[in-house]
TIZAVEX-895706 format. One line per 2 residues: their letters; for each residue x, y, z of C-alpha. Coordinates in steps of 0.05 Angstrom, whole numbers. Example, Ala and Ser with C-alpha at 12.3 -4.5 7.8 and 13.67 -1.06 7.14 Angstrom:
<balos>
as	246:-90:156 | 273:-21:143 .
</balos>
This chain:
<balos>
xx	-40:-689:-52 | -35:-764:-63 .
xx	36:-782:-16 | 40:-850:-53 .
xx	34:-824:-120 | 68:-759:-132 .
xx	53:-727:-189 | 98:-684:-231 .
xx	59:-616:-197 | 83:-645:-128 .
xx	148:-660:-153 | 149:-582:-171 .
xx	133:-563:-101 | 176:-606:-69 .
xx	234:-585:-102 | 218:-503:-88 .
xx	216:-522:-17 | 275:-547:-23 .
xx	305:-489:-50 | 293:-491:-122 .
xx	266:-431:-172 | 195:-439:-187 .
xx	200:-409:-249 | 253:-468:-268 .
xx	207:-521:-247 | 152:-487:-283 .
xx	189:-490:-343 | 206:-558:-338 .
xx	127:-581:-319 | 106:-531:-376 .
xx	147:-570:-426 | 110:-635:-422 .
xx	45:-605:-431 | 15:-623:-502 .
xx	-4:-554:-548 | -77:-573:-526 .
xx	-61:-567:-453 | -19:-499:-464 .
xx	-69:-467:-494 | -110:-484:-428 .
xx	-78:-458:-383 | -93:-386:-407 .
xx	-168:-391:-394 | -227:-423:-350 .
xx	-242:-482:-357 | -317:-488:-360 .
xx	-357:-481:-427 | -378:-408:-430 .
xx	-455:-416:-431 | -461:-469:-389 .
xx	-423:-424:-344 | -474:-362:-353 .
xx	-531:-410:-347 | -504:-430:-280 .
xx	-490:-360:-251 | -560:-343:-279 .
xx	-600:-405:-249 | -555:-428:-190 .
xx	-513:-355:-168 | -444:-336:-174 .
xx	-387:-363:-156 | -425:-414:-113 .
xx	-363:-462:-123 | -292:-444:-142 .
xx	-274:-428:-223 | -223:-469:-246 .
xx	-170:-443:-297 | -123:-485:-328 .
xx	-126:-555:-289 | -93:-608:-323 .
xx	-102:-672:-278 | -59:-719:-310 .
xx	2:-679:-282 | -30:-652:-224 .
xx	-35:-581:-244 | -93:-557:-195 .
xx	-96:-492:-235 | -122:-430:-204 .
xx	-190:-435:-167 | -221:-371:-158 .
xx	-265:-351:-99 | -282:-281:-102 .
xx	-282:-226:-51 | -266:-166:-10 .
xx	-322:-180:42 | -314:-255:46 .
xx	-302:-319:21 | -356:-321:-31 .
xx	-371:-390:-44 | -405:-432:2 .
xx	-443:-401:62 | -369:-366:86 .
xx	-364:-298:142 | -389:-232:126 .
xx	-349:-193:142 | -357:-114:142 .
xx	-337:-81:73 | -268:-53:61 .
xx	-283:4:74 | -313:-12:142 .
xx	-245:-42:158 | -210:15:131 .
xx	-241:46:178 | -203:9:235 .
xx	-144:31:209 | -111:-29:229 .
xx	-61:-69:187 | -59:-130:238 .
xx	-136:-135:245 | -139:-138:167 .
xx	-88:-182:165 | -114:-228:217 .
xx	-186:-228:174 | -145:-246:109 .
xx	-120:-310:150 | -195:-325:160 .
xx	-211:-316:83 | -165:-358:63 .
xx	-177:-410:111 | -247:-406:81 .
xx	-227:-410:10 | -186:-468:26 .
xx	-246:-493:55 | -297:-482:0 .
xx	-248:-518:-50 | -210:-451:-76 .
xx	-131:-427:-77 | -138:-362:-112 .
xx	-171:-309:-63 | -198:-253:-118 .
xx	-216:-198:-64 | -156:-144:-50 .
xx	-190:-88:-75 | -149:-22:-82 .
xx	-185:16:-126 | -176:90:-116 .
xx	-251:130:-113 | -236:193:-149 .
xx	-307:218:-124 | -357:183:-64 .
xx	-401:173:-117 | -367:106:-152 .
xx	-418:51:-133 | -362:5:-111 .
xx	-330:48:-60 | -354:-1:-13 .
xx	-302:-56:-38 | -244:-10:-27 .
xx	-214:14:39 | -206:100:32 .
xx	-188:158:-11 | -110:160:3 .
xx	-59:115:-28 | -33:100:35 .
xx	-91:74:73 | -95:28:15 .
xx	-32:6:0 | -15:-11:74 .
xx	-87:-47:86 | -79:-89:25 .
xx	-24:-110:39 | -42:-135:105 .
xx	-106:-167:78 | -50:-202:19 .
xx	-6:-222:75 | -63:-252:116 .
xx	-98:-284:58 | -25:-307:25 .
xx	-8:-357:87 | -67:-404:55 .
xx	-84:-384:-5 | -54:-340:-68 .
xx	-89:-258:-62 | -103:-219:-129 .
xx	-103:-143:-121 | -160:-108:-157 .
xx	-172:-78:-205 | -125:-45:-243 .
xx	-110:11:-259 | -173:81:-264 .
xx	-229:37:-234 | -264:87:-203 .
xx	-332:92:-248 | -390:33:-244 .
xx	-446:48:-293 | -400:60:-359 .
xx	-343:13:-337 | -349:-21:-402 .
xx	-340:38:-438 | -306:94:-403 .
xx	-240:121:-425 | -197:148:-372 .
xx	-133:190:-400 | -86:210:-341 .
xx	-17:242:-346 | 39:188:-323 .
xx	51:240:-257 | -10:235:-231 .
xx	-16:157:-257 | 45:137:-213 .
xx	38:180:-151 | -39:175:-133 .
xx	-76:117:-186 | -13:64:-173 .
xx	22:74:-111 | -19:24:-78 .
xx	-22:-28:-122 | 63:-18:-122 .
xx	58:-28:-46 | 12:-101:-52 .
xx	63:-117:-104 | 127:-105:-60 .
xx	82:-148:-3 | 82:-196:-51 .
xx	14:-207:-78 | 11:-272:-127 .
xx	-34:-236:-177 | -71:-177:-211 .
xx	-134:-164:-235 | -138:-121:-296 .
xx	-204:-63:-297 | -252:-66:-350 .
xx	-247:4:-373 | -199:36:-421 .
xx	-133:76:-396 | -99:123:-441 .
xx	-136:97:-498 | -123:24:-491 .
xx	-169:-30:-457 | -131:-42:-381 .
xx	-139:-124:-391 | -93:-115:-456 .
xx	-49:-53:-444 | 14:-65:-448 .
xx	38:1:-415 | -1:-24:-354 .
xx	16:-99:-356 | 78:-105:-383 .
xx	121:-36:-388 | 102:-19:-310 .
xx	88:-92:-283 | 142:-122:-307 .
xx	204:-72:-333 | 194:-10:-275 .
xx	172:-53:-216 | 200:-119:-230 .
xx	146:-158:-203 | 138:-230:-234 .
xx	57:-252:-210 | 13:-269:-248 .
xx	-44:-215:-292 | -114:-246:-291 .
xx	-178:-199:-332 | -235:-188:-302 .
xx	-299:-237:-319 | -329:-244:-381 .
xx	-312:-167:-405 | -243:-159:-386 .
xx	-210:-167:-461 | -224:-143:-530 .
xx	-183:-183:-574 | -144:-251:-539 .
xx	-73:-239:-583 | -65:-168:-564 .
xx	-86:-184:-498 | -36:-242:-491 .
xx	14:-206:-528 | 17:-138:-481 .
xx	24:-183:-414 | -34:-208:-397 .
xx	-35:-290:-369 | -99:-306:-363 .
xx	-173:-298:-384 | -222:-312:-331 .
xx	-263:-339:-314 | -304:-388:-376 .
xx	-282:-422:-447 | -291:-358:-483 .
xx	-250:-316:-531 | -173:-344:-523 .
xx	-211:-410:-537 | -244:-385:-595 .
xx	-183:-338:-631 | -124:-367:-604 .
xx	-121:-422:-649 | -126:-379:-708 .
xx	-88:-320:-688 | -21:-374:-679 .
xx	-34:-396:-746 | -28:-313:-771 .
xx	28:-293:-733 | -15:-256:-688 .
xx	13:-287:-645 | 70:-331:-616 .
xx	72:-395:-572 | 134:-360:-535 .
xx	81:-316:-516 | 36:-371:-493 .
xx	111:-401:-457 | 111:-338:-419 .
xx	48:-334:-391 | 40:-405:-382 .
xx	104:-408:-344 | 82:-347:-297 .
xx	14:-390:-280 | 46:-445:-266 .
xx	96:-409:-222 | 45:-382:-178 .
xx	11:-436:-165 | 76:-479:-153 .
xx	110:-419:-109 | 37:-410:-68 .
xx	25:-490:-53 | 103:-486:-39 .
xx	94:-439:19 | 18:-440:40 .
xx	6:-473:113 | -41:-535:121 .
xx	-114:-517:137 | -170:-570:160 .
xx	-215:-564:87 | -272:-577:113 .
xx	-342:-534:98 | -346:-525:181 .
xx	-287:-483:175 | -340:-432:141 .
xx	-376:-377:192 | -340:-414:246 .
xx	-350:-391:313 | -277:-352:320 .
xx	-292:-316:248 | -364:-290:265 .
xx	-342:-269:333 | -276:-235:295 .
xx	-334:-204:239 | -363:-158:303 .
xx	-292:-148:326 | -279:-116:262 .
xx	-350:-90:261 | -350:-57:324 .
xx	-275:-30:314 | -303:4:250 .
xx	-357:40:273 | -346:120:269 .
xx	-373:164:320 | -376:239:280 .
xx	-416:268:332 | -439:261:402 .
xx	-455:325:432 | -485:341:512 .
xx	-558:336:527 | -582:357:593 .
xx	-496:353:615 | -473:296:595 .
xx	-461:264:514 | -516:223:480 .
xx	-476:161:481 | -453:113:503 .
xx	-530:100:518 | -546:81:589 .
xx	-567:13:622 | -638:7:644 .
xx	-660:46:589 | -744:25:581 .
xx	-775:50:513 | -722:52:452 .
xx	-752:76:384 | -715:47:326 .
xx	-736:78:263 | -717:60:188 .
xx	-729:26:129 | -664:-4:146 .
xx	-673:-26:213 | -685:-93:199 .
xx	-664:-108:129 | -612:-151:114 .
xx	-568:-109:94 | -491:-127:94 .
xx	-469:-95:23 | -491:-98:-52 .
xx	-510:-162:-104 | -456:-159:-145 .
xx	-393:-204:-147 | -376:-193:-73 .
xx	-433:-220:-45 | -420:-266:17 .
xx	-483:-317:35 | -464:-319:111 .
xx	-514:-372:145 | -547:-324:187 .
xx	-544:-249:192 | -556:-196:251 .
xx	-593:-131:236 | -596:-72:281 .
xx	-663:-82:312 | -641:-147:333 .
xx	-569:-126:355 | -603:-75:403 .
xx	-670:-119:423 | -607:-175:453 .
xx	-570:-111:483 | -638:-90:523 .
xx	-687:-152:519 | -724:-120:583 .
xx	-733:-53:536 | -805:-30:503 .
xx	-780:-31:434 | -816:9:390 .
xx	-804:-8:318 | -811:39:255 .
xx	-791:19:188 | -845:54:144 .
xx	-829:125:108 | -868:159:151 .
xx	-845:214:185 | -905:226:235 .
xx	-908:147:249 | -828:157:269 .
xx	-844:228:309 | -897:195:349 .
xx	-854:134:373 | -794:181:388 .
xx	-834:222:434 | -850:167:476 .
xx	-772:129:477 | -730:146:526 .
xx	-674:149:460 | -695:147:383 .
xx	-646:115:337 | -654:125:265 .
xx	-627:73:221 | -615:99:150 .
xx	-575:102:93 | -572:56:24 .
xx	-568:-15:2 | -558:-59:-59 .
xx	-608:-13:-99 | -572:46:-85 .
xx	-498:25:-97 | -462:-25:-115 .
xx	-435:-68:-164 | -477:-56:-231 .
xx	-520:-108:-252 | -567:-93:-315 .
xx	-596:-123:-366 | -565:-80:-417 .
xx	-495:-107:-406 | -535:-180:-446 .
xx	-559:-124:-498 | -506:-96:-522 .
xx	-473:-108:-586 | -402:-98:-565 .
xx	-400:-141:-511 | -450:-198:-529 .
xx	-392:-203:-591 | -340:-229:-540 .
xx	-382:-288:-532 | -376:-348:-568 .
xx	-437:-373:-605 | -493:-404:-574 .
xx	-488:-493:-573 | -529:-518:-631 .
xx	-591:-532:-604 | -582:-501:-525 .
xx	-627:-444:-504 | -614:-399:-446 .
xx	-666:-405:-391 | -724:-370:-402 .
xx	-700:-364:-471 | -660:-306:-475 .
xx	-598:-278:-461 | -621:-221:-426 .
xx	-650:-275:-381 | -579:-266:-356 .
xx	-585:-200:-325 | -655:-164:-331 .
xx	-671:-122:-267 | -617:-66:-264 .
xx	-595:-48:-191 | -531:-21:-159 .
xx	-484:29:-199 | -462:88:-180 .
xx	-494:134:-138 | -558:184:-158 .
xx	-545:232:-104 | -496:237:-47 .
xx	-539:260:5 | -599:214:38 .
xx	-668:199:8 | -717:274:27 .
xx	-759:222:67 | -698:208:103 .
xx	-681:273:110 | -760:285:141 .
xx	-751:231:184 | -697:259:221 .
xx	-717:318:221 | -784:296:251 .
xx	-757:247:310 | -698:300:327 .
xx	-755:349:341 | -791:291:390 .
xx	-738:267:423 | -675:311:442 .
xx	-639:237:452 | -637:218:369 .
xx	-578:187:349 | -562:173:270 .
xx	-538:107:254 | -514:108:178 .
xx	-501:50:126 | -463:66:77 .
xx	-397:59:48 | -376:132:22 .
xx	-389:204:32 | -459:210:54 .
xx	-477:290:47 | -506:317:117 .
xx	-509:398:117 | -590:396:114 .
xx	-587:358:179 | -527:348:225 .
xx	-541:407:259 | -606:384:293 .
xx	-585:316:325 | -535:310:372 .
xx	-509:244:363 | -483:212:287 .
xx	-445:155:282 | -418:116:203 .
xx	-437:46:217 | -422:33:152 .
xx	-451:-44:114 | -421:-77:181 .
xx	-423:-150:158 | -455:-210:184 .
xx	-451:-195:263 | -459:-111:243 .
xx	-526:-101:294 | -484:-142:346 .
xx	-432:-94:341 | -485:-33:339 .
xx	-510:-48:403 | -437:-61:427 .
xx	-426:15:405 | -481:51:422 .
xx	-479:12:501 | -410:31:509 .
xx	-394:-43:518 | -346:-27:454 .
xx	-312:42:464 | -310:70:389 .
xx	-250:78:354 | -265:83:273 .
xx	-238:142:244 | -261:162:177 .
xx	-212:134:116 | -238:194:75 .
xx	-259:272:87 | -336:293:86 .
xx	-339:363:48 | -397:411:60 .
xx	-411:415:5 | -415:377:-67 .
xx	-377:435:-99 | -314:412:-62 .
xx	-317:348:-99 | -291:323:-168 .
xx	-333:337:-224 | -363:273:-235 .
xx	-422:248:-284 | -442:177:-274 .
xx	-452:169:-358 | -395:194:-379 .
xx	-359:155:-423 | -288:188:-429 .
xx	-257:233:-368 | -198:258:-349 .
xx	-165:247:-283 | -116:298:-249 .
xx	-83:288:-179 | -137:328:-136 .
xx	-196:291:-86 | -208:278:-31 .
xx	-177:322:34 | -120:350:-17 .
xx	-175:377:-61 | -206:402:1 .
xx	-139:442:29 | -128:456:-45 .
xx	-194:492:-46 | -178:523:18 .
xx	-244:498:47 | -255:458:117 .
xx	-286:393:111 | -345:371:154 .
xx	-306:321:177 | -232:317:151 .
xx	-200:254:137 | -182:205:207 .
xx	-233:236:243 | -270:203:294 .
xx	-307:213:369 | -285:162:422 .
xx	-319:156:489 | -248:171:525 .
xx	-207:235:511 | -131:222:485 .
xx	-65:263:488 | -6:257:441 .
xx	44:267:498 | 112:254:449 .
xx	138:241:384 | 201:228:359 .
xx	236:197:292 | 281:137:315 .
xx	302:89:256 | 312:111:185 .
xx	318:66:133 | 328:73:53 .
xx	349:135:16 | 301:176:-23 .
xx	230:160:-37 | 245:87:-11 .
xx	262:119:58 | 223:92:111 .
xx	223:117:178 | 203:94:247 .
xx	161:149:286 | 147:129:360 .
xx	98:173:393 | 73:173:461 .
xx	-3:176:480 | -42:185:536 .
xx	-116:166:546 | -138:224:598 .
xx	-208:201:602 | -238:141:649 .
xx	-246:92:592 | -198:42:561 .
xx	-192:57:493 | -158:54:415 .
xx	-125:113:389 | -101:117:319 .
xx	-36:157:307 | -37:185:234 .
xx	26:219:212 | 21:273:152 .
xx	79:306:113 | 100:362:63 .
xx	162:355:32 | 194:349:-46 .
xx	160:378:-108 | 98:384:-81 .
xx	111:406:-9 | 50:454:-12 .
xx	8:389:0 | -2:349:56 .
xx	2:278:49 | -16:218:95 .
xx	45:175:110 | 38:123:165 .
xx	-11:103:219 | -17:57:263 .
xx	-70:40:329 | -47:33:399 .
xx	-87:14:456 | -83:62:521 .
xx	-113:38:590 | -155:93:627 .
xx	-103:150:659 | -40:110:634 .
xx	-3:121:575 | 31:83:510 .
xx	76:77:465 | 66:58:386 .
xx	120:57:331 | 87:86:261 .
xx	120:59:198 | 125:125:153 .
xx	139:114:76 | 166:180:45 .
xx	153:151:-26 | 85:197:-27 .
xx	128:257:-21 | 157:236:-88 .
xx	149:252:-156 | 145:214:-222 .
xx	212:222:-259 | 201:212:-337 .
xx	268:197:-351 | 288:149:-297 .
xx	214:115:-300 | 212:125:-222 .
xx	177:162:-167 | 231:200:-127 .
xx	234:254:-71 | 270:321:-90 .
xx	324:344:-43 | 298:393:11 .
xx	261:387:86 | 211:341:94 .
xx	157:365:154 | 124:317:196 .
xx	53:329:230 | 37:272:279 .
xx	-36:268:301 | -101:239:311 .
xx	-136:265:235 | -110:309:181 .
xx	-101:383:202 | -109:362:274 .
xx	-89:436:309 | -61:387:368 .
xx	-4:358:329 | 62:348:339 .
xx	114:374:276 | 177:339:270 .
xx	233:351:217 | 255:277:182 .
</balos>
């Protein structure tokens, strides 16, 4: 800002540092805005085709989108820059995808790569970070599981809040996207009805938690809840929001699709339409005129944007905005921190006496087989997209771990190319998995084609064509969605099975983001480790892994089943569903079935020992109790290491299930021990009370399990 020539926006910020309400001085900047300019603020602020031209011809969110600037006062408005996996405009980090950092399972490492983003944002130009993504995957099969951090409410309530507290010291965070996003390919269409029990205590716990943290805004989901569109449904915006958890940010729609009609919308709570000149522009006007409308309702949302953005510039620390602040050298080498911290050993059994990793030094002849092997490969196309400046892929993250190795390179589906080259490595490792054509954000050209959405568009300039002349120029090549199958291509499948037969020494490296099904295979290899879409510096931090130079310590954010069956029902065209409380491990112990691999599990090349545990601070009553749970462990192995303490619990209404509470990571030296205080939120122990329009815990004894993954026969029990 301009020190000799303070605008009325400064003013603003000045005076809420010095102690004054933001929603006051908002008010007060609000009123000298002219009709024109109030009507502005509740929208982008680039023409709408011009805008789709440019996404089309130049990419998405290349630069920030503006919403609401009005210069004359100094009113920066909101300046998006998209997320979860980076700072998407500009040539920012890649980092690894949520749920590779869910993975980690650690709140200060997320919070510490939020700090990066938003230096980033503030470096390419932006204020308004649009990546917390909290989004709850009913089934593995949702083709954006990859922008969300894990099954449980708690992993993501706790990790997006660190990621909004991180992001929140430079920039304002939106959570995302709320509420029942959880379906790709029909997410213009799909109605999800839900009861308000489950609604509350599994589909908006977490989004409660970012909003306690503090996060500056919301992003409402494109599909319908309960009947009603989320980006104008004013049981989700306003009546939970607003009257049952008091929280006074700011509601944003998604792009382009997230509203049906702009008074309802703006009448059920929510601010602002991003991110083009499109249908508040358009109906707005007319709708006043009717009574469709009011301009108190335009007051009230124009007050709340202007809040934020006074209240975030208020309180955000300096940062140098300059583009070299982009893929700096501290964020890339933070990217295979976070990289090499997610990475999930499931399996690493004894060949000839001793496990198949950590690999050894010296080693001569490494095959490396898959299609994926050297692809660039960091995550889907869609609207997370990061365009890092250079990328590492796993050939190339092991060729720089071993450049004196033979390296023998197979990336064609071929399973007797990849037996051959096996049986003359001293270790095969098999690259596989999916990419952007297999999940992901969905990208077709019949979103341009269809009726019902190309209506929410204004018309066409006089005169203007789209490139190549048609709006399904837009979007014409479909890729991403949900998933086809859960389980690996049949080639894949052959190739495994193929190099595991020539080489006893095959380890499986997979990409992925969500449950990838395994029973035809896991049998025969000995070593499998989740190294999920692992960002810019991922084959860096493979090599890191598989050396030992990086002792693993991911632990899975959700439970593998062995089968399908164990899953949600789940039909990627479905266009109306119902949604109950049971996934993930709770429909697994539900079931009464084991899970290949229950939820927190993960190998490490140490052993650990939970020595102690013991409650020592209570705070709160209730379902707002929160209690401290300090438990001792010891790393009995020869390797320093990270162990992640996960602490389940049964208790209140539905004290036949077990729940995940708390966790927290704790490093352990070799033969020593430590100590690591687990915050542990009762509140999922609670149930939804109708009549008091809150979640709270029935009377009765709450049972603690404190271990290293759900149903972990080690455990220690404790009585809160």
């Amino acid at each position: 800002m301009d020190d000799v020539h303070e605008t009325p926006f400064d003013a603003a910020v000045q005076a809420v540092r010095g102690g004054a309400d933001p929603f006051v001085e908002a008010g007060a900047l609000y009123d000298r805005l002219t009709d024109a300019e109030r009507l502005g603020l509740l929208d982008g602020d680039q023409p709408f085709w011009e805008g789709m031209a440019e996404m089309m011809t130049v990419g998405y969110n290349t630069v920030p989108y503006v919403h609401g600037e009005v210069a004359r006062l100094g009113i920066p408005g909101t300046r998006f820059i998209d997320g979860p996996r980076g700072c998407v405009a500009g040539h920012g980090t890649a980092f690894p995808v949520s749920m590779a950092r869910g993975a980690t399972w650690d709140v200060d490492l997320e919070q510490r790569i939020g700090e990066a983003i938003g230096t980033e944002v503030r470096a390419a130009g932006g204020n308004f970070f649009g990546g917390v993504c909290i989004n709850l995957p009913r089934h593995p099969a949702w083709g954006r599981i990859q922008e969300t951090y894990g099954e449980d409410t708690c992993i993501l309530g706790e990790m997006g809040a660190a990621l909004t507290r991180g992001v929140q010291r430079y920039a304002m965070a939106c959570a995302k996207h709320y509420a029942l996003n959880s379906m790709e390919n029909k997410r213009f269409e799909v109605d999800v009805t839900i009861d308000e029990a489950p609604l509350h205590e599994q589909y908006l716990a977490h989004f409660k938690r970012t909003a306690d943290e503090g996060v500056a805004a919301m992003m409402s989901a494109y599909n319908s809840v309960n009947g009603e569109w989320a980006g104008q449904n004013e049981y989700l915006l306003h009546q939970v929001l607003r009257e049952q958890w008091g929280w006074d940010g700011i509601t944003v729609s998604d792009f382009i699709w997230g509203l049906r009609d702009a008074a309802t919308s703006l009448n059920n709570g929510l601010d602002l339409e991003e991110p083009l000149v499109q249908q508040r522009a358009r109906d707005l006007p007319a709708a006043l005129e009717e009574g469709r409308t009011s301009w108190e309702a335009v007051r009230r949302s124009g007050v709340r944007l202007l809040a934020a953005q006074i209240r975030s510039y208020a309180s955000r620390e300096d940062v140098e905005e300059d583009a070299a602040v982009l893929a700096a050298p501290e964020h890339r080498a933070l990217a295979r921190e976070a990289a090499g911290r997610a990475m999930t050993v499931l399996k690493n059994d004894d060949v000839d006496g001793a496990p198949v990793l950590p690999l050894p030094a010296g080693l001569r002849t490494i095959a490396v087989i898959g299609r994926l092997a050297e692809a660039e490969n960091m995550g889907d196309s869609g609207s997370s997209m990061v365009r890092p400046p250079s990328y590492v892929t796993p050939v190339d993250g092991i060729r720089a771990a071993y450049p004196d190795a033979e390296i023998l390179l197979v990336t064609e589906d071929d399973p007797d190319l990849a037996a051959q080259a096996a049986s003359r490595a001293d270790v095969a490792i098999v690259i596989t998995g999916f990419d952007k054509h297999d999940e992901g954000e969905w990208v077709g050209g019949d979103t341009m084609a269809d009726p019902v959405l190309t209506a929410l568009f204004p018309p066409l300039p006089e005169g203007a064509v789209l490139p190549s002349g048609s709006a399904n120029a837009i979007m014409t090549e479909g890729y991403g969605g949900d998933r086809a199958s859960l389980s690996l291509r049949q080639i894949d499948e052959q190739i495994i099975a193929a190099v595991a037969a020539a080489n006893a020494r095959t380890v499986v490296a997979l990409v992925g983001a969500g449950t990838i099904m395994m029973e035809n295979w896991r049998g025969d290899v000995p070593a499998i480790l989740m190294m999920w879409y692992a960002g810019m510096e991922g084959g860096h931090a493979l090599a890191d892994v598989l050396t030992g130079t990086v002792n693993p310590s991911g632990r899975l954010p959700f439970s593998i089943p062995t089968s399908e069956e164990h899953l949600p029902a789940f039909d990627r065209d479905w266009t109306s569903v119902t949604y109950d409380r049971w996934h993930g491990q709770r429909l697994l112990d539900k079931l009464g079935v084991e899970a290949a691999y229950p939820l927190g599990w993960g190998l490490s090349y140490t052993t650990y020992a939970l020595v102690d545990a013991e409650v020592v601070d209570r705070r709160g009553a209730g379902a707002d109790t929160v209690l401290t749970v300090r438990a001792t462990v010891a790393n009995t192995g020869g390797r320093d290491g990270i162990q992640v303490v996960q602490v389940y619990g049964r208790g209140g209404l539905h004290a036949e299930e077990t729940q995940l509470l708390g966790f927290a990571t704790v490093a352990v030296p070799a033969g020593g021990e430590a100590k690591v205080d687990v915050p542990v939120r009762l509140t999922q122990l609670g149930s939804w009370n109708p009549d008091s329009k809150r979640i709270e815990l029935a009377d009765g004894a709450v049972e603690l399990e404190v271990g290293f993954h759900a149903h972990d026969s080690h455990a220690s029990r404790l009585n809160a």
